[in-house]
Backbone as a ProteinNet text record, in pm:
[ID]
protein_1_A
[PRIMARY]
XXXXXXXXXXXXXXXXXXXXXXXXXXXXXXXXXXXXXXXXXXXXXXXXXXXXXXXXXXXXXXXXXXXXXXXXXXXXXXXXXXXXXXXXXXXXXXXXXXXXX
[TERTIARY]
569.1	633.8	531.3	523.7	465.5	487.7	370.7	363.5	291.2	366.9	229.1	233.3	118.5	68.9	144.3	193.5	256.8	142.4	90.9	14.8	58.3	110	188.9	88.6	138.6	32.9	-76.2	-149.9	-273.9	-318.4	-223.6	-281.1	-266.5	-154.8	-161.1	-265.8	-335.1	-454.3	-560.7	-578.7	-665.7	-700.5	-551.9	-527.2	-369.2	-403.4	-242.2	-163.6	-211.3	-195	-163.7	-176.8	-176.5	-25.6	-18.6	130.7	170.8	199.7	178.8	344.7	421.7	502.4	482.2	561.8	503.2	647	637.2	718.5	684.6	784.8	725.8	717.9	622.8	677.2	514.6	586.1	507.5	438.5	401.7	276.4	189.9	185	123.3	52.7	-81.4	-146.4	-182.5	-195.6	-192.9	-55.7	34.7	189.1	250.6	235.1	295.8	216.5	301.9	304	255.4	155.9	143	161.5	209.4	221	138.8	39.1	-25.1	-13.1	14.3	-0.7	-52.3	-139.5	-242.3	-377.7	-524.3	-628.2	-607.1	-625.8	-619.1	-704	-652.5	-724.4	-717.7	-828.4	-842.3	-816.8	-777.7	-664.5	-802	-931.5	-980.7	-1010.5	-1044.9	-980.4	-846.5	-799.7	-642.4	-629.1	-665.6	-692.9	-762.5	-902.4	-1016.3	-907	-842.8	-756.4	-657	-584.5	-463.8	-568.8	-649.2	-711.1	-748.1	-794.4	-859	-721.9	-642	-543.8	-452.5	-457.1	-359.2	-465	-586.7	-699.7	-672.7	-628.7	-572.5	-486.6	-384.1	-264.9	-264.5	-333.5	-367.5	-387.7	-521.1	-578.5	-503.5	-455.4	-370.6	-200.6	-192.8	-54.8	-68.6	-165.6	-155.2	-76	-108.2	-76.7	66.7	93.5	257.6	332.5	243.6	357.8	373.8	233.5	256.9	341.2	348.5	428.9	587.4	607.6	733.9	792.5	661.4	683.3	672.5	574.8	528.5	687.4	718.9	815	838	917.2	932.4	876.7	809.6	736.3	784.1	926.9	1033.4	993.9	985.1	978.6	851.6	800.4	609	575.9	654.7	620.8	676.5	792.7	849.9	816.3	753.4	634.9	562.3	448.4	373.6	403.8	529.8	555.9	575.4	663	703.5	551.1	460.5	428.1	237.8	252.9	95.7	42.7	-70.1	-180.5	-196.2	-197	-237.7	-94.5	-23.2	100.1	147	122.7	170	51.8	-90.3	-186.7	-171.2	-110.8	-73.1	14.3	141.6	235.5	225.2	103.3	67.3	-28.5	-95.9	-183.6	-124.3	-64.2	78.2	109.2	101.3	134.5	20.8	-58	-241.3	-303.2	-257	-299.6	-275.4	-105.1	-64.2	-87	-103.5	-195.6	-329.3	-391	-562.8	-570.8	-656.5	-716.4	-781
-632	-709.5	-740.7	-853.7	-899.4	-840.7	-802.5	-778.1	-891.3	-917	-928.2	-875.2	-826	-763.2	-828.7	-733.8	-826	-767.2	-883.3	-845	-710	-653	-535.3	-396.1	-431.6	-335.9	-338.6	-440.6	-458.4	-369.8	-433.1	-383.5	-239.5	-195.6	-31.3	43	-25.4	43.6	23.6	-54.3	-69.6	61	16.7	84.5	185.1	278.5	336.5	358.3	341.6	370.9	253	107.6	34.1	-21	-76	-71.4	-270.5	-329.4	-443.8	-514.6	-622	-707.7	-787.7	-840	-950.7	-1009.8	-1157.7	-1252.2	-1373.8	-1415.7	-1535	-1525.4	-1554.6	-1526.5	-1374.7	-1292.4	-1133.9	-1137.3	-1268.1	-1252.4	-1369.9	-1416.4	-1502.7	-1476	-1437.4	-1412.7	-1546.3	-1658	-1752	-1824.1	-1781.9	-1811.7	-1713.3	-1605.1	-1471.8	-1469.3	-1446.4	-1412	-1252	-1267.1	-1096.1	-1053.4	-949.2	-961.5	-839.7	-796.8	-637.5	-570.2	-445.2	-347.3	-206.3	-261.5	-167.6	-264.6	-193.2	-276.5	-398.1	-512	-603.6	-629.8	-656.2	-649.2	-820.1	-882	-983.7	-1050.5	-1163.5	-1221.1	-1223.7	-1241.9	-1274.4	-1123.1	-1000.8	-847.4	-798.1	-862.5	-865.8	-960.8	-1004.4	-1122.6	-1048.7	-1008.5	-905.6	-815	-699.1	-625.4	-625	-777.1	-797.9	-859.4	-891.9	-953.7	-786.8	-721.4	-564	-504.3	-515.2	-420.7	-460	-607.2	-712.8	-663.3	-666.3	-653.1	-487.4	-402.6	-278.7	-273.2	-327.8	-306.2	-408.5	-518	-552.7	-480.7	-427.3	-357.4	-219.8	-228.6	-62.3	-112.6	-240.8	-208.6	-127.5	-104.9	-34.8	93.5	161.1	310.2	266.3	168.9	176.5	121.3	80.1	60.6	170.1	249.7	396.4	507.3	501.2	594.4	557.9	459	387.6	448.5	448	482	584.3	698.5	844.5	936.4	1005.4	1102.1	1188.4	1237.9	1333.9	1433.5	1516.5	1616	1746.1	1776.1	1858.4	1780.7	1650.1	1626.8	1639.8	1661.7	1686.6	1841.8	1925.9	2040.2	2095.4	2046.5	2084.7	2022.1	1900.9	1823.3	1902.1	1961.7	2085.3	2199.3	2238.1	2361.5	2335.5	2226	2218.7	2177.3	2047.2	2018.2	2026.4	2133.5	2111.9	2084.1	2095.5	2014.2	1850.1	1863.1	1735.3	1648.8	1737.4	1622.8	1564.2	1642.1	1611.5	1488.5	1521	1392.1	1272.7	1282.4	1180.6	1065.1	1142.4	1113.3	975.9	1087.7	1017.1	892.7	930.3	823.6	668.8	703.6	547.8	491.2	541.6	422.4	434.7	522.9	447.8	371.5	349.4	243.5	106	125.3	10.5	-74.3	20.1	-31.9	52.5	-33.1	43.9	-23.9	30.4	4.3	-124
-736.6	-634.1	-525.1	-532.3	-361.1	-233.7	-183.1	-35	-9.9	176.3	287.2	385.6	400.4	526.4	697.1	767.9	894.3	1001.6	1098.6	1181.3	1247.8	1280.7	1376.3	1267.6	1164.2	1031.3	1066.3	1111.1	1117.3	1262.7	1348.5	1478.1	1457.8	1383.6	1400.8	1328.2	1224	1113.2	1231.6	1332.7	1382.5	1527	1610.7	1694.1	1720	1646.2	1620.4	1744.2	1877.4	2031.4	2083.3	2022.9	2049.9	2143.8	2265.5	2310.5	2310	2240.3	2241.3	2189.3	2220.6	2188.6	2107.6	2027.4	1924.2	1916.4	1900.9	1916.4	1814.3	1704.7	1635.2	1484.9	1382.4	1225.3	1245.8	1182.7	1194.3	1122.5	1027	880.8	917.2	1053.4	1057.7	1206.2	1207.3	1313.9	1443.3	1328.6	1457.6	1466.2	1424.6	1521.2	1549.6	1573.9	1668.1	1825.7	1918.9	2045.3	2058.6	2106.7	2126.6	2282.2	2355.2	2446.2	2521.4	2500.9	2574.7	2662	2624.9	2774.1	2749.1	2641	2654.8	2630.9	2570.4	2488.5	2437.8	2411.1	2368.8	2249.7	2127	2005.7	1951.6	1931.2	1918.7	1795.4	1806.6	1697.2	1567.8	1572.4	1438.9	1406.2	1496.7	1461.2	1368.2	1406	1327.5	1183.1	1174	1087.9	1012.9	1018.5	927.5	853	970.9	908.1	805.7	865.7	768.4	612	635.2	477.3	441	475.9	461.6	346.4	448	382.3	252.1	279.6	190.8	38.6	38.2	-78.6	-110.5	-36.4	-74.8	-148.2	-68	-142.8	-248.6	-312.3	-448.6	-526.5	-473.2	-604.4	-625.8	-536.3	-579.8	-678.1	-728.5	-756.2	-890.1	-942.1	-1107.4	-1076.2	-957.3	-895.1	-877.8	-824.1	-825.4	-928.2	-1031.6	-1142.9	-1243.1	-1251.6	-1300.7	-1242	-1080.4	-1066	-1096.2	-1104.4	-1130.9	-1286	-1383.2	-1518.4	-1579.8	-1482	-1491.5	-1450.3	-1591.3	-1626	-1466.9	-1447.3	-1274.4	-1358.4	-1218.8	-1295.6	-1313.3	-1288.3	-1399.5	-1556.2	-1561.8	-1746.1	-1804.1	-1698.7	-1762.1	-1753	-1654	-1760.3	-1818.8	-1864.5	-1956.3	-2075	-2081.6	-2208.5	-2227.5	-2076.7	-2150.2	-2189.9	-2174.5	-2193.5	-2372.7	-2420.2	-2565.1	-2636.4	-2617.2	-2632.1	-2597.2	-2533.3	-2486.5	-2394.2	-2342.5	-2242.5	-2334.8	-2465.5	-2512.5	-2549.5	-2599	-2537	-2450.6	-2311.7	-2204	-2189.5	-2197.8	-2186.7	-2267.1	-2380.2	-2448.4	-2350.7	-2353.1	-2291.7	-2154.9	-2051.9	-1934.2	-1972.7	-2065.9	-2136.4	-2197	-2224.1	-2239.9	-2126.2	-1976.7	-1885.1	-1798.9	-1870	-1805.2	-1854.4	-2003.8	-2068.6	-2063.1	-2014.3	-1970.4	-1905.4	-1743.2	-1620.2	-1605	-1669.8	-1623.9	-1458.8	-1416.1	-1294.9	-1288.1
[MASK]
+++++++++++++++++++++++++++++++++++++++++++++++++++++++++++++++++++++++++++++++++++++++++++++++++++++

């Protein structure tokens, strides 16, 4: 599933202290209103970030479609318990294969 990054994300990866208002569409850095009362973090700062993180959370969706498909891990050790260290690796090996990295 699609994400996007909302500037407010950005400002907080940047400055988690940050005390600021935002007014306007929240995924779009040059049509949100920011309003400060603290530091002021500059809109092509924010911009860097939101591309930063948006390229994160890409490359990471393999991790969330495996955990989506990876057994709870009550059913994995009880895989190893019937089945082994190599069953249980089998097992996990089917939805790493699926989504490689």
């Amino acid at each position: 599933m699609a994400k996007n990054i909302e500037v407010i994300e950005a400002i907080i990866a940047i400055d988690s202290n940050a005390d600021v208002r935002a007014s306007g569409d929240p995924y779009d850095a040059d049509a949100i209103t920011l309003t400060w009362t603290s530091s002021e973090i500059s809109i092509a700062n924010i911009k860097t970030k939101m591309a930063e993180l948006q390229t994160v959370y890409d490359n990471n969706e393999y991790q969330r479609n495996r955990k989506k498909e990876y057994p709870n891990i009550a059913d994995q050790l009880d895989d190893i318990y019937h089945n082994g260290i190599d069953g249980w690796k089998a097992t996990i090996k089917t939805t790493k294969d699926k989504y490689p990295r």
